[in-house]
C-alpha positions as CSV (number, residue, x, y, z in Angstrom):
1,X,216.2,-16.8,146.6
2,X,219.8,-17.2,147.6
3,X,221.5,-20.4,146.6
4,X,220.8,-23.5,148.7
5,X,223.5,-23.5,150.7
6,X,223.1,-20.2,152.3
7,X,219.2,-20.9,153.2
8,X,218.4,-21.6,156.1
9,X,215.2,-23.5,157.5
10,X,213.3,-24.1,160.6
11,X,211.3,-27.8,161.2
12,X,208.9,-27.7,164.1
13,X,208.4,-31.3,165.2
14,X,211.9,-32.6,164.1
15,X,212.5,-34.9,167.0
16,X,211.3,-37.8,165.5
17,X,209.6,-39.3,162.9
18,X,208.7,-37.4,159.4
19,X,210.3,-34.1,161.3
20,X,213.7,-35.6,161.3
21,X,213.9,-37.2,158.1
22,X,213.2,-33.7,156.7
23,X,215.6,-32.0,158.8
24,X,218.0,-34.2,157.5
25,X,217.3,-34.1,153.6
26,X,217.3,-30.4,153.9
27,X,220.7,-30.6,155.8
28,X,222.0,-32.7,152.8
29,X,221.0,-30.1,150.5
30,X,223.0,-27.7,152.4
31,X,220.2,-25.9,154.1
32,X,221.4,-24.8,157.7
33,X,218.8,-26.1,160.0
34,X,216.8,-24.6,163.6
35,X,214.5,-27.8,164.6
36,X,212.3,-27.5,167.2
37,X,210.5,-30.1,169.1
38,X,209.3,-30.7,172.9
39,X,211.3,-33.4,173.3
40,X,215.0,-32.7,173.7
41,X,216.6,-35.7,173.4
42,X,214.5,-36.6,170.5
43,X,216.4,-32.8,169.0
44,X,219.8,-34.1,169.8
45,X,219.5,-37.2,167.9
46,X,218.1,-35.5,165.0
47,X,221.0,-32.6,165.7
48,X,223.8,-35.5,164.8
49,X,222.9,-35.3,160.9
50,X,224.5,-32.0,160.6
51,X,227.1,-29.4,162.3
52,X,225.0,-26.3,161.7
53,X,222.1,-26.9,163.9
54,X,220.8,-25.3,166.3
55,X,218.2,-27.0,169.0
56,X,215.1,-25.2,170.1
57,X,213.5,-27.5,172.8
58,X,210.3,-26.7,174.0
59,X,206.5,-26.3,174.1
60,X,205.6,-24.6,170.9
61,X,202.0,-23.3,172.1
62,X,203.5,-21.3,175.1
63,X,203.0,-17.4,174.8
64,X,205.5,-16.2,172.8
65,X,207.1,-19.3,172.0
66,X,207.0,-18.6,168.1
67,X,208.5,-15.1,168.1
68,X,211.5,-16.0,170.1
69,X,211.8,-19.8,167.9
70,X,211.9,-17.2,164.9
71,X,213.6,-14.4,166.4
72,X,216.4,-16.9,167.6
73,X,217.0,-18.1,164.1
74,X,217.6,-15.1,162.6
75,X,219.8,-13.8,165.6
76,X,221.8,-16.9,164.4
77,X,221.7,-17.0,160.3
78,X,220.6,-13.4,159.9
79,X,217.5,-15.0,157.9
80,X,214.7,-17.1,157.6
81,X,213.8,-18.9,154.5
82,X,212.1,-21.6,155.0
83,X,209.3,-22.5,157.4
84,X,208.0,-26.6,157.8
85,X,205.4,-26.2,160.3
86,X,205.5,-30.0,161.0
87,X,204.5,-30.5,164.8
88,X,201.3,-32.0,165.4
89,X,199.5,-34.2,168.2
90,X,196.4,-36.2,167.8
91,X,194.2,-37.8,170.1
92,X,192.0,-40.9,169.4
93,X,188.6,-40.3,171.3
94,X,184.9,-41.9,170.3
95,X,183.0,-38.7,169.7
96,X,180.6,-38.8,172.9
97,X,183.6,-39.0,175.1
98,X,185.4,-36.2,173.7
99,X,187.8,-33.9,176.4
100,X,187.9,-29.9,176.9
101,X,191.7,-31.2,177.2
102,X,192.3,-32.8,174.3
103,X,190.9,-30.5,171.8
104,X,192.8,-27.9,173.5
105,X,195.9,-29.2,173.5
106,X,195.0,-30.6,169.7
107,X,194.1,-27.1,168.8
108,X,196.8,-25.8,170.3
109,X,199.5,-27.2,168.9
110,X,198.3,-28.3,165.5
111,X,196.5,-25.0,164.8
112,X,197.5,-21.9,167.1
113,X,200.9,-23.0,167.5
114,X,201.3,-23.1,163.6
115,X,199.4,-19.7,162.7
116,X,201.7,-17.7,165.3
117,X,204.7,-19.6,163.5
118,X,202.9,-18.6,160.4
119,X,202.7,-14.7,161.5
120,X,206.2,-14.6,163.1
121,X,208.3,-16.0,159.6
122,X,205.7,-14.3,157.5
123,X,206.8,-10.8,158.9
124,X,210.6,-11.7,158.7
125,X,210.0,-13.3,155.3
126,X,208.2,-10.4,154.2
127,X,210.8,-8.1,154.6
128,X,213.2,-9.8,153.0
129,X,211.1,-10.1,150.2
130,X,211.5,-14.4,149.8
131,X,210.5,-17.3,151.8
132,X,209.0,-20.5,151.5
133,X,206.1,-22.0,154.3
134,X,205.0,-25.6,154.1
135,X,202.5,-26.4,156.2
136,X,201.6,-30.3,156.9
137,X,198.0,-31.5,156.7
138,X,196.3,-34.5,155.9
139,X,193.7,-36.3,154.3
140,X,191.8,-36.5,157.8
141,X,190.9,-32.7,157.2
142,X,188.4,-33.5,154.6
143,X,187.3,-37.0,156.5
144,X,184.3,-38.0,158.9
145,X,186.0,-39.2,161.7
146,X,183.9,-39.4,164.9
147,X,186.6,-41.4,166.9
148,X,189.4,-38.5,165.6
149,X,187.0,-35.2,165.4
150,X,189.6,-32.7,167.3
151,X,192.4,-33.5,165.0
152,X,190.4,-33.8,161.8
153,X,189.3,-30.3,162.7
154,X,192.5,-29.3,163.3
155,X,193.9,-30.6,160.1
156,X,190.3,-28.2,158.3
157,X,191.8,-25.4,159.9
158,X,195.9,-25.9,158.7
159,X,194.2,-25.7,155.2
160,X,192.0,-22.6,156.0
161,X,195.1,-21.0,157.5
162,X,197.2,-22.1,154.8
163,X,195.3,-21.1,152.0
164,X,194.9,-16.9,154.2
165,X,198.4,-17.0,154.6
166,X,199.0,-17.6,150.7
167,X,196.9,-14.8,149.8
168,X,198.2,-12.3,152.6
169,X,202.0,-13.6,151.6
170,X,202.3,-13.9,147.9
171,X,202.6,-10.4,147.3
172,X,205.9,-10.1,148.9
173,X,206.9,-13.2,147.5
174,X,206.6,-15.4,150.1
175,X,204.7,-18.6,149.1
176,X,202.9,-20.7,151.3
177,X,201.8,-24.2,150.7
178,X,201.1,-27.2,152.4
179,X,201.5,-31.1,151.7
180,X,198.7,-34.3,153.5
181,X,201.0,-37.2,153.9
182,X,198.8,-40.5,153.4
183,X,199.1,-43.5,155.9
184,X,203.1,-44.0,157.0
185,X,204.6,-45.6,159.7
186,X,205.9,-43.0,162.0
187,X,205.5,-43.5,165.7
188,X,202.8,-41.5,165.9
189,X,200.3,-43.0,163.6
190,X,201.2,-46.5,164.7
191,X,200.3,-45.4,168.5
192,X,197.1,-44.1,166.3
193,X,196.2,-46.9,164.7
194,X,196.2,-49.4,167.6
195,X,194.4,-47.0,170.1
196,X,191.5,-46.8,167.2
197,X,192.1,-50.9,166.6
198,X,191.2,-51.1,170.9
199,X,188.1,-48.8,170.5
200,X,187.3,-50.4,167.5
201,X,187.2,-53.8,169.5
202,X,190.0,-55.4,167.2
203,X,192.3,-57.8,168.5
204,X,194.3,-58.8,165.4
205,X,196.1,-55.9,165.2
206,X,198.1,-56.2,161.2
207,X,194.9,-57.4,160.1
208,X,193.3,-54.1,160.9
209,X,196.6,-52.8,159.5
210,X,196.2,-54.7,156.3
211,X,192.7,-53.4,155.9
212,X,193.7,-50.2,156.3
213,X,196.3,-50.0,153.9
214,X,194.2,-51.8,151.3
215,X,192.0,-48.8,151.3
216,X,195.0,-47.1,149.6
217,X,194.8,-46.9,146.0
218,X,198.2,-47.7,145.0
219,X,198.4,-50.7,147.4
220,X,201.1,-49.8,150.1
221,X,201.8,-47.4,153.0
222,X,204.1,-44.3,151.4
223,X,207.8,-44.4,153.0
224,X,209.1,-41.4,155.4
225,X,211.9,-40.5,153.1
226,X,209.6,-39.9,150.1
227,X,207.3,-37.8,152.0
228,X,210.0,-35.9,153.2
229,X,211.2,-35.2,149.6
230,X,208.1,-33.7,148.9
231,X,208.5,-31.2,151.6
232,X,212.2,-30.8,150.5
233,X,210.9,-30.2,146.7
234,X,207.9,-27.3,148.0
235,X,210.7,-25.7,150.0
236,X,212.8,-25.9,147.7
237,X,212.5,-26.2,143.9
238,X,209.2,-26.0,143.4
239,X,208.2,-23.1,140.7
240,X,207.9,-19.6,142.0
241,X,204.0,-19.6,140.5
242,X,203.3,-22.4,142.9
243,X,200.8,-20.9,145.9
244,X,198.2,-22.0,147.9
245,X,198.5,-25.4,147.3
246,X,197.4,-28.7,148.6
247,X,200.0,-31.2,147.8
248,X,198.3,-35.0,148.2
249,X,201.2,-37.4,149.1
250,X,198.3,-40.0,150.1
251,X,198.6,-42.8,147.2
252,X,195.8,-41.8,145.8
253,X,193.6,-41.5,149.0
254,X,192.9,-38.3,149.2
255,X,191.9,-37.8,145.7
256,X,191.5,-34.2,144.4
Protein backbone atom coordinates (compact mmCIF):
# COMPACT_ATOMS: atom_id res chain seq x y z
CA UNK A 1 0.00 0.00 0.00
CA UNK A 2 1.09 3.45 -0.78
CA UNK A 3 2.58 5.52 2.04
CA UNK A 4 0.13 7.01 4.56
CA UNK A 5 -0.02 10.13 3.30
CA UNK A 6 -1.26 9.44 -0.12
CA UNK A 7 -4.24 7.00 1.30
CA UNK A 8 -7.15 8.06 1.28
CA UNK A 9 -10.29 6.86 3.46
CA UNK A 10 -13.95 7.07 3.58
CA UNK A 11 -15.87 7.01 7.43
CA UNK A 12 -19.61 6.54 7.13
CA UNK A 13 -21.15 7.92 10.23
CA UNK A 14 -18.49 10.64 10.90
CA UNK A 15 -20.76 13.37 12.11
CA UNK A 16 -20.40 12.70 15.52
CA UNK A 17 -19.40 10.56 18.00
CA UNK A 18 -16.84 7.47 17.45
CA UNK A 19 -17.13 8.50 13.47
CA UNK A 20 -15.48 11.74 14.00
CA UNK A 21 -12.81 10.91 16.41
CA UNK A 22 -11.77 8.46 13.68
CA UNK A 23 -11.93 10.79 10.95
CA UNK A 24 -9.77 12.89 12.70
CA UNK A 25 -6.90 10.37 13.86
CA UNK A 26 -6.84 9.21 10.39
CA UNK A 27 -6.52 12.93 9.17
CA UNK A 28 -3.49 13.21 11.69
CA UNK A 29 -1.89 10.38 10.09
CA UNK A 30 -2.19 12.06 6.85
CA UNK A 31 -4.95 10.02 5.41
CA UNK A 32 -7.10 12.33 3.06
CA UNK A 33 -10.56 11.82 4.33
CA UNK A 34 -14.52 11.45 2.44
CA UNK A 35 -16.93 11.25 5.70
CA UNK A 36 -20.27 10.69 5.22
CA UNK A 37 -23.08 11.11 7.56
CA UNK A 38 -26.97 12.20 7.41
CA UNK A 39 -26.51 14.93 9.24
CA UNK A 40 -24.66 17.85 7.64
CA UNK A 41 -23.86 20.06 10.12
CA UNK A 42 -22.72 17.31 12.27
CA UNK A 43 -20.02 16.68 8.70
CA UNK A 44 -18.98 20.24 8.79
CA UNK A 45 -17.86 20.20 12.32
CA UNK A 46 -16.08 17.04 11.84
CA UNK A 47 -14.71 18.70 8.29
CA UNK A 48 -12.73 21.46 10.54
CA UNK A 49 -9.96 18.77 11.60
CA UNK A 50 -8.56 18.81 8.23
CA UNK A 51 -8.25 20.77 4.77
CA UNK A 52 -8.61 17.72 2.52
CA UNK A 53 -12.05 16.70 3.16
CA UNK A 54 -14.62 16.28 1.34
CA UNK A 55 -18.44 16.09 2.79
CA UNK A 56 -20.89 13.48 1.59
CA UNK A 57 -24.32 14.37 3.42
CA UNK A 58 -26.95 12.10 3.07
CA UNK A 59 -29.09 8.99 3.65
CA UNK A 60 -26.76 6.19 3.15
CA UNK A 61 -29.57 3.39 2.51
CA UNK A 62 -31.05 5.29 -0.55
CA UNK A 63 -30.72 3.40 -3.98
CA UNK A 64 -27.51 3.99 -5.12
CA UNK A 65 -26.29 5.92 -2.46
CA UNK A 66 -23.05 3.81 -1.99
CA UNK A 67 -21.92 3.72 -5.67
CA UNK A 68 -21.94 7.44 -6.07
CA UNK A 69 -20.34 7.95 -2.01
CA UNK A 70 -17.57 5.64 -3.60
CA UNK A 71 -17.60 6.75 -7.09
CA UNK A 72 -17.27 10.44 -5.70
CA UNK A 73 -14.13 9.58 -3.83
CA UNK A 74 -12.34 8.31 -6.31
CA UNK A 75 -13.45 11.02 -8.89
CA UNK A 76 -11.68 13.18 -6.15
CA UNK A 77 -8.36 11.13 -5.00
CA UNK A 78 -8.30 8.77 -7.91
CA UNK A 79 -8.43 5.84 -5.11
CA UNK A 80 -9.96 4.27 -2.40
CA UNK A 81 -8.03 2.65 0.34
CA UNK A 82 -9.68 2.41 3.11
CA UNK A 83 -13.36 1.74 4.03
CA UNK A 84 -14.79 2.38 8.00
CA UNK A 85 -18.26 1.36 7.61
CA UNK A 86 -19.15 3.10 10.93
CA UNK A 87 -22.88 4.30 10.56
CA UNK A 88 -25.27 2.64 12.57
CA UNK A 89 -28.80 3.33 14.23
CA UNK A 90 -30.43 1.29 17.02
CA UNK A 91 -33.67 1.26 18.46
CA UNK A 92 -34.68 0.27 22.01
CA UNK A 93 -38.04 -1.70 21.75
CA UNK A 94 -39.33 -4.63 24.39
CA UNK A 95 -39.64 -7.56 22.05
CA UNK A 96 -43.60 -7.83 21.83
CA UNK A 97 -43.76 -4.38 20.74
CA UNK A 98 -41.40 -4.56 18.06
CA UNK A 99 -42.04 -2.11 14.61
CA UNK A 100 -42.05 -3.22 10.74
CA UNK A 101 -40.33 0.42 10.95
CA UNK A 102 -37.69 0.05 13.03
CA UNK A 103 -36.20 -3.09 11.98
CA UNK A 104 -36.32 -1.66 8.63
CA UNK A 105 -34.72 1.26 9.09
CA UNK A 106 -32.15 -0.80 11.65
CA UNK A 107 -31.60 -3.24 8.86
CA UNK A 108 -31.17 -0.77 6.51
CA UNK A 109 -28.66 1.17 7.60
CA UNK A 110 -26.64 -1.03 9.81
CA UNK A 111 -26.74 -4.05 7.38
CA UNK A 112 -27.77 -3.20 3.64
CA UNK A 113 -26.36 0.15 3.71
CA UNK A 114 -22.95 -1.38 4.79
CA UNK A 115 -22.84 -4.53 2.33
CA UNK A 116 -23.57 -2.18 -0.85
CA UNK A 117 -20.62 0.04 0.77
CA UNK A 118 -18.93 -3.23 1.10
CA UNK A 119 -19.56 -4.32 -2.78
CA UNK A 120 -18.91 -0.75 -4.18
CA UNK A 121 -15.03 -0.31 -2.44
CA UNK A 122 -14.50 -3.98 -2.82
CA UNK A 123 -14.76 -3.62 -6.71
CA UNK A 124 -12.59 -0.38 -6.70
CA UNK A 125 -10.22 -2.00 -4.18
CA UNK A 126 -10.06 -4.96 -6.14
CA UNK A 127 -8.73 -3.48 -9.05
CA UNK A 128 -6.23 -1.76 -7.58
CA UNK A 129 -5.07 -4.73 -6.00
CA UNK A 130 -4.97 -3.12 -2.02
CA UNK A 131 -7.48 -1.88 0.44
CA UNK A 132 -8.42 -2.08 3.83
CA UNK A 133 -12.47 -2.54 5.11
CA UNK A 134 -13.22 -2.24 8.78
CA UNK A 135 -16.48 -2.95 9.56
CA UNK A 136 -17.90 -1.92 13.27
CA UNK A 137 -19.90 -4.47 15.30
CA UNK A 138 -20.48 -5.12 18.73
CA UNK A 139 -20.74 -7.36 21.51
CA UNK A 140 -24.66 -7.15 21.14
CA UNK A 141 -24.28 -9.49 18.00
CA UNK A 142 -23.62 -12.45 20.11
CA UNK A 143 -26.15 -11.19 23.04
CA UNK A 144 -29.84 -12.03 24.07
CA UNK A 145 -31.35 -8.86 24.02
CA UNK A 146 -35.24 -8.88 23.81
CA UNK A 147 -35.53 -5.07 24.46
CA UNK A 148 -32.71 -4.51 21.46
CA UNK A 149 -33.44 -7.68 19.04
CA UNK A 150 -33.41 -5.51 15.57
CA UNK A 151 -29.96 -4.18 16.20
CA UNK A 152 -28.47 -7.20 17.93
CA UNK A 153 -29.44 -8.88 14.64
CA UNK A 154 -28.15 -6.37 12.74
CA UNK A 155 -24.87 -6.40 14.54
CA UNK A 156 -25.11 -11.00 13.61
CA UNK A 157 -25.34 -9.96 10.27
CA UNK A 158 -22.14 -7.15 10.05
CA UNK A 159 -20.12 -10.27 11.28
CA UNK A 160 -21.72 -12.73 8.70
CA UNK A 161 -21.05 -10.04 6.02
CA UNK A 162 -17.77 -9.29 7.27
CA UNK A 163 -16.43 -12.56 7.57
CA UNK A 164 -18.03 -13.33 3.18
CA UNK A 165 -16.45 -10.27 2.30
CA UNK A 166 -12.94 -11.49 3.72
CA UNK A 167 -13.05 -14.56 1.89
CA UNK A 168 -14.39 -13.05 -1.49
CA UNK A 169 -11.64 -10.05 -0.89
CA UNK A 170 -8.47 -11.55 0.32
CA UNK A 171 -7.37 -12.82 -2.88
CA UNK A 172 -6.95 -9.51 -4.38
CA UNK A 173 -5.50 -8.28 -1.39
CA UNK A 174 -8.07 -6.44 0.06
CA UNK A 175 -8.51 -7.35 3.76
CA UNK A 176 -11.61 -7.01 5.58
CA UNK A 177 -12.05 -6.93 9.21
CA UNK A 178 -14.11 -5.60 11.68
CA UNK A 179 -13.73 -4.22 15.43
CA UNK A 180 -17.06 -4.46 18.59
CA UNK A 181 -16.47 -1.37 20.60
CA UNK A 182 -17.56 -2.24 24.35
CA UNK A 183 -19.76 0.25 26.39
CA UNK A 184 -18.59 4.15 25.62
CA UNK A 185 -20.11 7.28 26.02
CA UNK A 186 -21.04 8.50 22.59
CA UNK A 187 -24.42 10.16 22.18
CA UNK A 188 -25.86 7.44 20.95
CA UNK A 189 -25.45 4.81 23.55
CA UNK A 190 -26.21 7.32 26.32
CA UNK A 191 -29.74 8.02 24.46
CA UNK A 192 -29.63 3.92 24.57
CA UNK A 193 -29.04 3.44 27.91
CA UNK A 194 -31.61 5.76 29.45
CA UNK A 195 -34.51 4.66 26.97
CA UNK A 196 -33.65 0.89 28.27
CA UNK A 197 -33.27 2.45 32.07
CA UNK A 198 -37.38 3.94 31.25
CA UNK A 199 -38.43 0.50 30.03
CA UNK A 200 -36.62 -1.06 32.51
CA UNK A 201 -38.63 1.04 35.16
CA UNK A 202 -35.30 2.70 36.57
CA UNK A 203 -35.47 6.04 37.96
CA UNK A 204 -31.83 6.43 39.24
CA UNK A 205 -30.37 6.77 36.16
CA UNK A 206 -25.99 6.54 37.04
CA UNK A 207 -27.03 3.85 39.19
CA UNK A 208 -28.17 1.78 36.36
CA UNK A 209 -25.05 3.31 34.72
CA UNK A 210 -22.84 2.02 37.42
CA UNK A 211 -24.32 -1.42 37.21
CA UNK A 212 -23.74 -1.55 33.85
CA UNK A 213 -20.31 -0.67 33.68
CA UNK A 214 -19.54 -2.99 36.55
CA UNK A 215 -20.44 -5.73 34.35
CA UNK A 216 -17.18 -4.90 32.49
CA UNK A 217 -14.26 -6.85 33.30
CA UNK A 218 -11.71 -4.30 33.50
CA UNK A 219 -13.91 -1.90 35.64
CA UNK A 220 -14.49 1.26 33.41
CA UNK A 221 -16.33 2.34 30.14
CA UNK A 222 -13.44 2.32 27.13
CA UNK A 223 -12.67 6.14 25.95
CA UNK A 224 -13.63 7.25 22.19
CA UNK A 225 -10.13 8.01 21.29
CA UNK A 226 -8.81 4.55 22.12
CA UNK A 227 -11.45 2.89 20.24
CA UNK A 228 -10.79 5.00 17.42
CA UNK A 229 -7.03 3.91 17.49
CA UNK A 230 -8.01 0.58 17.02
CA UNK A 231 -9.84 1.32 13.85
CA UNK A 232 -6.85 3.56 12.87
CA UNK A 233 -4.36 0.45 13.66
CA UNK A 234 -6.77 -2.33 11.39
CA UNK A 235 -6.76 0.36 8.63
CA UNK A 236 -3.68 1.03 8.95
CA UNK A 237 -0.72 -0.95 10.37
CA UNK A 238 -2.12 -3.96 11.09
CA UNK A 239 -0.19 -7.09 9.42
CA UNK A 240 -1.02 -7.87 5.85
CA UNK A 241 -1.93 -11.81 7.20
CA UNK A 242 -4.58 -10.17 9.30
CA UNK A 243 -8.32 -11.23 7.69
CA UNK A 244 -11.48 -11.93 8.78
CA UNK A 245 -11.20 -10.79 12.11
CA UNK A 246 -13.20 -9.83 15.04
CA UNK A 247 -11.37 -7.34 17.01
CA UNK A 248 -12.96 -7.11 20.84
CA UNK A 249 -12.42 -3.55 22.09
CA UNK A 250 -15.09 -4.40 24.93
CA UNK A 251 -12.81 -4.67 28.29
CA UNK A 252 -13.06 -7.89 28.41
CA UNK A 253 -16.93 -8.24 27.74
CA UNK A 254 -17.12 -9.81 24.91
CA UNK A 255 -14.72 -12.47 25.70
CA UNK A 256 -13.56 -14.69 22.71
Amino acid sequence: MDTAEQRTALVTGAGGGMGRVIAHQLAQRGVRIAIADLNADGLAETAKASDTVLHLAGDLNREDASDNAIRAVVERWGHLDILVNNAGYGVIEPFLEMTRKSWERTLGINVTALAMLTVAAGRVMKDAGRGRIVNITSPASRMALPNYAAYSASKAAVDSITRAAAVALAPHGVQVNSLAPGMMDTEMQRSTEATMARIEGREDFETFLAERTKRIPLGRRAEISEIAAAVVWLALDAPDYLVAERLNMSGGLDKD
